[in-house]
C-alpha positions as CSV (number, residue, x, y, z in Angstrom):
1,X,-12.1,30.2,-12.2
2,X,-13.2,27.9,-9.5
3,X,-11.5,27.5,-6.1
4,X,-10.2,24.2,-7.4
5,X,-9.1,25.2,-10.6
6,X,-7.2,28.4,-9.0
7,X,-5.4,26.0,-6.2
8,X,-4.8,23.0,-9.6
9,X,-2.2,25.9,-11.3
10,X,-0.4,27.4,-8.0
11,X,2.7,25.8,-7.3
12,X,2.8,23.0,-4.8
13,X,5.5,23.7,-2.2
14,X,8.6,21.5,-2.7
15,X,9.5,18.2,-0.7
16,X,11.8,15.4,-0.7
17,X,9.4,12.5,-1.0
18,X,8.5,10.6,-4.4
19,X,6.5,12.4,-6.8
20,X,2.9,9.8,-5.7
21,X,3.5,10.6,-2.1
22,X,4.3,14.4,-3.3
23,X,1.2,14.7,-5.4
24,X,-0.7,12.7,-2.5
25,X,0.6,15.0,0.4
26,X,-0.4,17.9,-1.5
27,X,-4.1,16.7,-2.1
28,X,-4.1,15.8,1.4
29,X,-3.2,19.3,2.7
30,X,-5.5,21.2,0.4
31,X,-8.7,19.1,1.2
32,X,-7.9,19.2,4.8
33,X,-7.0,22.9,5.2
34,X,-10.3,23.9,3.1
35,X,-8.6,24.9,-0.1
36,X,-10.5,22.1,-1.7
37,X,-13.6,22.1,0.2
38,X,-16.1,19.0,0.8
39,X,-18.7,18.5,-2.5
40,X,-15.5,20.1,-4.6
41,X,-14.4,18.8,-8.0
42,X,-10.9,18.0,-7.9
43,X,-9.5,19.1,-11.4
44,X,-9.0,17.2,-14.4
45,X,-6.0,14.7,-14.0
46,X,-4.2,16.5,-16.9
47,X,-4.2,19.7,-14.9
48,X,-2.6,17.9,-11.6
49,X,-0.1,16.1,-13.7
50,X,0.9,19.8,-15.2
51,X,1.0,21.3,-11.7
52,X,3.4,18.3,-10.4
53,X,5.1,17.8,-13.5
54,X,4.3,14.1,-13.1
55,X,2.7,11.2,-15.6
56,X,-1.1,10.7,-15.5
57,X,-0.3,7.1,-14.1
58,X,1.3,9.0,-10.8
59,X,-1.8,10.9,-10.6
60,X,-4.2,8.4,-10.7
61,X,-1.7,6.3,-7.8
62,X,-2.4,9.4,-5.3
63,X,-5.5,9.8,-6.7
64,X,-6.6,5.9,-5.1
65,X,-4.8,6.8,-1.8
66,X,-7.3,9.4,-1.3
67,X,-10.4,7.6,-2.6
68,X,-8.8,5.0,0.6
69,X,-8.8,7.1,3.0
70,X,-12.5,8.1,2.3
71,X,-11.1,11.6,1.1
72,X,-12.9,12.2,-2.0
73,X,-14.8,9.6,-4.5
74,X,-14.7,9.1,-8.0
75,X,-18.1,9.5,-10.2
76,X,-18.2,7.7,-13.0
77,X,-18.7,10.2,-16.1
78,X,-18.4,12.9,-13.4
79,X,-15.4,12.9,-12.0
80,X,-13.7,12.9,-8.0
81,X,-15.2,14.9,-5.7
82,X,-14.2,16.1,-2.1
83,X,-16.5,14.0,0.0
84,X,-14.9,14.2,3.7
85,X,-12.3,16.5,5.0
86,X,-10.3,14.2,7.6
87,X,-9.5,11.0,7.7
88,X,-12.1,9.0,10.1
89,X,-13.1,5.4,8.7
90,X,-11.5,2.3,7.7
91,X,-9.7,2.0,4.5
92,X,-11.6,1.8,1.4
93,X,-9.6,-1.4,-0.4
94,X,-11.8,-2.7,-2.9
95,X,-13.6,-5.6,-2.1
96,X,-12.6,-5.7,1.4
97,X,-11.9,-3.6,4.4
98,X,-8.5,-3.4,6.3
99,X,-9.9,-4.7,8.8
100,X,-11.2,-7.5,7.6
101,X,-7.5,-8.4,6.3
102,X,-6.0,-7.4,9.4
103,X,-8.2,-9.9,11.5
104,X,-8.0,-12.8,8.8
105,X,-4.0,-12.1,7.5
106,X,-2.5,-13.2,11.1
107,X,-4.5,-16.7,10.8
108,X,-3.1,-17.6,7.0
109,X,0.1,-15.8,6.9
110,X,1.9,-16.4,10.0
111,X,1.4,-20.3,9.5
112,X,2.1,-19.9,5.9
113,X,6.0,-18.4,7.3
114,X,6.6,-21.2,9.4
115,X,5.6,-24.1,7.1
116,X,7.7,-22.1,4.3
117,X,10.4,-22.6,6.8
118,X,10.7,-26.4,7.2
119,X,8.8,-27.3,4.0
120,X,10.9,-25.0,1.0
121,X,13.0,-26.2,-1.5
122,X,15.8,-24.2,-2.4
123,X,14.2,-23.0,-5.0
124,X,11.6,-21.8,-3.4
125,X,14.3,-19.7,-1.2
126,X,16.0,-18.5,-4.0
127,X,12.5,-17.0,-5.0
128,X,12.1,-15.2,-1.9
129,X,15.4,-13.9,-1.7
130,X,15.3,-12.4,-5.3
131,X,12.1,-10.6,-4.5
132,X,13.6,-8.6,-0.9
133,X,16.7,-8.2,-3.4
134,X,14.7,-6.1,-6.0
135,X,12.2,-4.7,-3.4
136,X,15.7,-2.9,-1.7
137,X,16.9,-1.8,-5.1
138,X,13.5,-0.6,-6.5
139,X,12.6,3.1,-6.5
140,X,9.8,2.9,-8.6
141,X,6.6,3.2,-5.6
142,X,4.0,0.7,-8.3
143,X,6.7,-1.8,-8.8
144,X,7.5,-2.2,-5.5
145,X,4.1,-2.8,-4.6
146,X,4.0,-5.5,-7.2
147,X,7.0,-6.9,-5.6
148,X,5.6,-6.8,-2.1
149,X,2.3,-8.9,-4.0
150,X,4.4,-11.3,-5.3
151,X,6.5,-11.7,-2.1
152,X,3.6,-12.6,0.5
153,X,2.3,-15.3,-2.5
154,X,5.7,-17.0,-2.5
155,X,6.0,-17.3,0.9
156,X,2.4,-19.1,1.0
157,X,3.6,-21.7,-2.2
158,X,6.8,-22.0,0.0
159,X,4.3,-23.1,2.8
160,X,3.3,-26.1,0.7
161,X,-0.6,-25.3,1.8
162,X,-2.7,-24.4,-1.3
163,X,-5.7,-23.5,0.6
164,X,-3.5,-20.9,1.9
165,X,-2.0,-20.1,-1.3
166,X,-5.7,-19.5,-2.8
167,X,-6.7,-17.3,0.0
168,X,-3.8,-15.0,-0.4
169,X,-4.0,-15.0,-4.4
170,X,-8.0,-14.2,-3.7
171,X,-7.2,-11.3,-1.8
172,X,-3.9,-9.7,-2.8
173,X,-5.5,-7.4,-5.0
174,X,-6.8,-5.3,-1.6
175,X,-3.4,-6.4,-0.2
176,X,-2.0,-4.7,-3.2
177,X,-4.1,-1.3,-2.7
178,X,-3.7,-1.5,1.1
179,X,0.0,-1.4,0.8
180,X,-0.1,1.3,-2.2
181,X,-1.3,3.7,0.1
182,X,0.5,2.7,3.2
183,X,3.6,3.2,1.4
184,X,2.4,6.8,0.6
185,X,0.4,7.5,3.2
186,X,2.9,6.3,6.1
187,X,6.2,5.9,4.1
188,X,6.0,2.3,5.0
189,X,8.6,0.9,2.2
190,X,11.8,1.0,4.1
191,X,10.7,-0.8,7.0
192,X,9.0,-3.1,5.0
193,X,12.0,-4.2,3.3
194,X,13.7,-4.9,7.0
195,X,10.7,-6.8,8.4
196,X,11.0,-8.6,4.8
197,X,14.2,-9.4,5.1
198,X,13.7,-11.0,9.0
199,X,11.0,-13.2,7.2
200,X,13.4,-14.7,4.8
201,X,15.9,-15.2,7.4
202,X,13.4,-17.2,9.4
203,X,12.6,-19.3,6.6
204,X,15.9,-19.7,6.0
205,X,16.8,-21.0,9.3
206,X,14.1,-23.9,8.8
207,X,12.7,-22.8,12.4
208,X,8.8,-22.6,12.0
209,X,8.8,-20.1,15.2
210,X,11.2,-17.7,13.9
211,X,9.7,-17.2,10.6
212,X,6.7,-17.2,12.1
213,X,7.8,-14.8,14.7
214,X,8.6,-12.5,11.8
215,X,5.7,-12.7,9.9
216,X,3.8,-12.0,12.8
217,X,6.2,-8.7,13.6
218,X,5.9,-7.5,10.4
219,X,1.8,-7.9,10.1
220,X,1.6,-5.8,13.5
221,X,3.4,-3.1,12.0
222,X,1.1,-3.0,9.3
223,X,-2.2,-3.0,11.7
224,X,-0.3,-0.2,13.5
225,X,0.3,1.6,10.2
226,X,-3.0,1.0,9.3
227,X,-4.7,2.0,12.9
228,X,-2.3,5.6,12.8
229,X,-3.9,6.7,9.8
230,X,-7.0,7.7,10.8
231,X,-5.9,9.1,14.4
């Protein structure tokens, strides 16, 4: 038996955190303490769901975290394979890097907040407030990331600019994986709600600076997030 089939059938010690950020903190720990050891295969995603007692689907969600944080990397036909032991590069969000959003996101979203505030309709509000209003109630970690997509699009149709709108539906597929692992990696949800719920309340208001103010709050938060991970 391998050194990563041996570690795959252990029991992973127990923790009060949702079974993708459980499954991820445990992958984590083992590649970083040498358990699972650079140029390692990590076991078959069947035997990780039987050592969490988890779904495939949650697998495969911590599984992405790590191939982010240049952890390990998947071989098509091969498998995932340990490839780096800490955390030391960007993030690894599909077709774009976190920093590239981080230095184009301020430029689109923070206008896109205060046009949504003196150009929605009430509709338009009633959208937005919906969306923070599942986003509280929703355990599920993929769902809520789905929300959180379909939040930061609203808000740019709320702006009335469909340049803007474009550029955000172009990229919220990395916006979707950079928050995935944020939320996992940095238990980023519940603060995310509150700096979600400041956005609305700017837009709300109809003042272009205080929704813009938000906006621009909550996207720091992220680029600190994002900036943490790899100290």
């Amino acid at each position: 038996m391998s050194l990563s089939d041996s570690w795959a059938v252990s029991q992973p010690t127990a923790t009060r955190m949702s079974a993708a950020e459980a499954v991820f903190a445990d992958l984590r720990d083992a590649i970083v303490s040498g358990q699972l050891e650079i140029g390692d295969k990590l076991p078959a995603e069947s035997a990780l769901a039987a050592r969490h007692g988890v779904s495939r689907s949650v697998i495969r969600e911590a599984l992405r975290s790590c191939t982010a944080l240049g952890l390990t990397e998947t071989k098509t036909g091969r498998g995932t394979f340990v490839v780096r032991d800490r955390v030391t590069g960007d993030l690894d969000i599909g077709n774009y890097e976190a920093r590239e959003l981080m230095e184009a996101r301020p430029h689109v979203e923070i206008p896109s907040a205060g046009w949504a505030a003196e150009r929605r309709t009430d509709e338009d509000l009633q959208i937005l407030t919906d969306l923070t209003d599942r986003m509280r109630r929703e355990d599920n970690h993929q769902a809520w990331v789905a929300l959180d997509g379909q939040f930061h699009t609203a808000i740019a149709r709320a702006g009335k600019n469909r340049v803007f709108e474009a550029i955000i539906v172009d990229i919220r597929g990395a916006l979707t994986r950079q928050s995935e692992t944020l939320n996992l990696v940095a238990r980023r949800r519940e603060m995310s709600n509150i700096e979600h719920d400041a956005i609305v309340a700017g837009i709300r208001s109809g003042n272009y600076q205080e929704a813009a103010d938000a906006m621009a709050a909550h996207l720091d938060a992220v680029r600190g997030a994002v900036q943490s991970l790899g100290s």
